[in-house]
Steps between C-alpha positions, in 0.01 A plus 500: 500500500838679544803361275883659607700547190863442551814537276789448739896373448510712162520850369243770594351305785122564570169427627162546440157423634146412331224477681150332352698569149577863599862573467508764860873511534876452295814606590870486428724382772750747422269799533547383920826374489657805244712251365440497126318186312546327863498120496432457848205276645233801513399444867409904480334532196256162646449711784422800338226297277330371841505827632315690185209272612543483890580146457729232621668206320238280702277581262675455139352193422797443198844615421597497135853535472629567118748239445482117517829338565301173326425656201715318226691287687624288260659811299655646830640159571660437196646845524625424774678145446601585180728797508737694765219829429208277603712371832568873579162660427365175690696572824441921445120404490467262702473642822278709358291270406487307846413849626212550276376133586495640872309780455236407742735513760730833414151638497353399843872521692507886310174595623554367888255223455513113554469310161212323579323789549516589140229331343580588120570270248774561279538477107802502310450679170720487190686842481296514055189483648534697750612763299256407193173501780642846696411656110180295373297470824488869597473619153139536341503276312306184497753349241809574364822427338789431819866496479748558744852595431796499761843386608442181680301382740393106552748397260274714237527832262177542328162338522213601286146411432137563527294659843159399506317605808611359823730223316828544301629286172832485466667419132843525513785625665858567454731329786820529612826600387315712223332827659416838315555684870875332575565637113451836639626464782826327358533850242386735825805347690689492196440887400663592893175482722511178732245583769178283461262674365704754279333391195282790444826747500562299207144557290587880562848502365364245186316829388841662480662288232432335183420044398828535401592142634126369419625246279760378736255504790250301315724222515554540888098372540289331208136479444293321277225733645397215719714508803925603492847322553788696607847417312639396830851569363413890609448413892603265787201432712456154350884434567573701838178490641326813585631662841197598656476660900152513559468412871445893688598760408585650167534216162838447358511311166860464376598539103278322244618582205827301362794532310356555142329800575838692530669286229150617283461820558812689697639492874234553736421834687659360829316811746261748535847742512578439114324711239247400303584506159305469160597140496348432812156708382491286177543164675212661735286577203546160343450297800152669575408481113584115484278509845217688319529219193466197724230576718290675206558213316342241791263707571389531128455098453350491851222721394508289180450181734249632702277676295496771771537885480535552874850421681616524875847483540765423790859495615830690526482581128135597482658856689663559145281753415659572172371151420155587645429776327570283132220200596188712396670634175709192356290199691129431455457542871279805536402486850834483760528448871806485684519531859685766693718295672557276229833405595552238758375708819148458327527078503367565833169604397480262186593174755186652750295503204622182258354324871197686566347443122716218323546257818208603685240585175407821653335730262671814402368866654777674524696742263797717576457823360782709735758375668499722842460198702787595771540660818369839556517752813314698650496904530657509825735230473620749207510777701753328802730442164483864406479578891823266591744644228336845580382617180235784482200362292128641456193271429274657219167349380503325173371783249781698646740240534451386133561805345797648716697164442434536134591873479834413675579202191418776285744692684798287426500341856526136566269338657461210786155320484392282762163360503269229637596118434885462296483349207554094465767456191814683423345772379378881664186515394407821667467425887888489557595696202770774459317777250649809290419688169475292154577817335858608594723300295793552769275306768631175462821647559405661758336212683844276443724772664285557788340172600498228301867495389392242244648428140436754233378312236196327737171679423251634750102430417244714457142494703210629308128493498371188345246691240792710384742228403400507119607836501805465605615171380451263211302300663200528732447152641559541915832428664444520879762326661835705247491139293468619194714719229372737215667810325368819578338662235725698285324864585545443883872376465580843614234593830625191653843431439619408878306154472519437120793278442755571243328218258187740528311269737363508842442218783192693586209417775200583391252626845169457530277664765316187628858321558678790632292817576788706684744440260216557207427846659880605549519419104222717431547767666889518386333460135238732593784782555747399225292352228716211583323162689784321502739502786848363579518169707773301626499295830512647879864399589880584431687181500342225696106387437172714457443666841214322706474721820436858549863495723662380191336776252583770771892364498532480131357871467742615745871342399380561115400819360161470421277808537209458593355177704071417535412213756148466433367864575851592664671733269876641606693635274889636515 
């Protein structure tokens, strides 16, 4: 049986395959298109999916798209006839919506094929379970805790509940205009960053300042531990309507929050232009701490509820991993999955799955232990890159290759790694990664002025061997996909300063060999000659998405100045 995952018409298209329960193929539309958190209909990312299996979309028996424009109707409708916000998110959405209901056909006039001859059937899944299945139904677990925590989507902000093999029990939810993600969004747009998906500049500058407004920001969303209102007096989405663009091409959501933020708590930082000052850090600091309060606080009386010590989350806000990193120490959740892509490009996997075991009964086989589940190239279509922008490059064997990359990190040099199948997610996990030394505190500096060009106070992660992670950090328990935060131990503050963040903590990836044996080896050897298995990561790209190709690795080698570039067993350096 082959299911086609779909999120389309929203932020960080995608689609991904599965195949007899095997999940063969996800992707990010934007990774094609290089236009970030893309929103078009992901016609190339579909195609991509057939192709990792030599298929054709003859042969995908469903389509599970990750939004259904049914889903509580009666709430969207009296949104809509009741105020001049529900009219204008009604007519934003609703082509949209139309578009989504058409899928069928975008998909068979995209691939050149008549719609009849596309046999699928096609389910409409709420946007919550989407997300909530795309965790609990590739983790390990046969049950668990589930919540899912986001903007919007389906008229909905949180859903949470119990997993219990292939069928899902949902308790409660939180609906619309109340949403933990708009509430950071609202104080993201607020604080001078208005692109979608700036909130994670915002966790790194919280670490900056001090819960000086805590109290004030405690007001702005209450929790009785339960679920969470916002004080609507401090936005404008329930009033305006949300202005949302989300048909091609990049998203566009217009200003959330509302008058009584400024009146509250000073005038806003209008641009990216205007320094950041203390004030701005504080609000930062108190806005993630009221962040960390709420969703501790759920998740403590959901474990209460359940009786369960295992928990898969979802959603926008499960990629706080300042959050993440608190569940195991101040919840009784011991055991934690969230999925790498746990943001809304992932709802494509969790609506392939929520129909393959929850619709369909299918039993469960299938856990996703890496998240390398994109394209990858071949050694001579990465030699024609290197050959095309003539660049002089030698092929050495992997116990050379290994060792000589490793030597140059130790070296000071930065390094371009491009490996096997990219990542699925936002986040370089070591096949299109950007690598230098841990050890040099100047290095993030360094990496900002000569190809990133990113904001100073946003921390880079660090890669290390799984087995070593108790000696570096507080805590051993594995953090694969960069989810999680812990403080470096006090004693090895100093030999890795370029990833530790100025609160003492790192967004680290721990590696093991069985998920990633390249990128295992390239640790140990750097730790092998530095005493040091920790190296520093940060994404394969300057300003647009994560380099898919071995054309686009090649280009941003040679307009940044990177020093040394490996394409599989192609090494060049400058």
């Amino acid at each position: 049986m082959r299911i086609l995952g779909i999120n389309a018409y929203h932020g960080d298209a995608s689609a991904a395959l599965v195949v007899d329960g095997q999940l063969v193929a996800a992707v990010e539309e934007e990774r094609f298109t290089r236009v970030k958190h893309d929103t078009s209909f992901p016609l190339r990312s579909v195609q991509y999916c057939l192709d990792a299996v030599n298929g054709s979309i003859n042969e995908i028996d469903h389509i599970a798209l990750s939004r259904n424009p049914r889903a509580n109707l009666g709430r969207r409708v009296r949104f809509a006839i009741g105020s001049r916000a529900g009219r204008r998110m009604a007519a934003d959405r609703g082509a949209s919506l139309l578009k989504t209901l058409r899928a069928k056909a975008t998909i068979s006039q995209g691939l050149r094929i008549p719609a009849q001859g596309l046999r699928a059937k096609v389910h409409f899944v709420e946007h919550h379970l989407a997300h909530i299945a795309s965790a609990f139904y590739v983790s390990p677990f046969d049950r668990a805790a589930v919540m899912s925590l986001d903007g919007f989507g389906d008229m909905v902000s949180a859903m949470w509940g119990v997993g219990r093999g292939p069928k899902l029990e949902i308790s409660g939810e939180v609906g619309f205009p109340h949403s933990l993600g708009l509430y950071y969004t609202a104080f993201t747009q607020y604080l001078g960053f208005p692109k979608y998906g700036d909130e994670y500049k915002v966790m790194g500058l919280a670490s900056y300042g001090e819960p000086e407004y805590l109290e004030a920001v405690r007001n702005v969303v209450r929790s009785n531990g339960t679920g969470y209102e916002l004080d609507l007096r401090y936005f404008r989405h329930h009033l305006d309507g949300v202005s949302m663009t989300w048909n091609g091409g990049p998203p566009e959501l217009g200003p959330v929050w509302g008058e009584g933020m400024a009146e509250r708590f000073g005038p806003a930082r209008e641009s990216r232009e205007e320094p950041i000052e203390p004030r701005h850090e504080n609000i930062a600091s108190s806005m993630q701490h009221r962040l960390e309060e709420v969703v501790l606080g759920m998740l403590r009386h959901l474990n209460e509820q359940t009786g369960l010590d295992v928990l898969c989350m979802a959603g926008g806000v499960a990629l706080n991993c300042v959050v993440n990193g608190k569940i195991r120490r101040e919840t009784g959740f011991r055991e934690l999955y969230i999925q790498p892509a746990a943001y809304d490009g992932g709802t494509s996997v969790g609506a392939a799955y929520y129909v393959h075991h929850h619709l369909l009964g299918k039993p469960r086989s299938y856990v996703m232990d890496h998240a390398f589940l994109g394209p990858e190239f071949s050694e001579a279509e990465c030699r024609a890159a290197l050959d095309g922008a003539g660049i002089a490059y030698r092929r050495l064997e992997d116990h050379d290759l290994f060792p000589t990359a490793a030597r140059a990190l130790s070296e000071g040099k930065i390094l371009g790694w491009f490996q096997g199948r990219m990542e699925f997610g936002p986040r370089a996990l070591g096949n299109r990664s950007i690598l230098a030394d841990p050890r040099r505190g100047d290095m993030k500096d360094i990496l900002n002025a000569r190809i990133k060009h990113r904001e100073p106070f946003r921390p880079f992660a660090p890669s290390l061997l799984e087995e070593a992670t108790g000696d570096w950090f507080d805590d051993d328990y594995p953090s694969p996909y960069m989810l999680l935060t812990y403080h470096v131990k006090n004693e090895q503050r100093e030999r890795i300063p370029a990833p530790t963040h100025v609160d003492g903590t790192g967004r680290l990836q721990t590696v093991r060999r069985d998920q990633n044996p390249r990128y295992y080896d390239l640790i140990k050897s750097f730790g092998e000659i530095t005493g040091v298995p920790v190296v520093l990561n940060t994404s394969f790209n300057e300003n647009e998405p994560i380099c898919c190709t071995p054309q686009e690795a090649v280009e941003t080698f040679t307009r940044t100045r990177m020093d040394v570039l490996v394409l599989g067993n192609l090494i060049c350096a400058r």
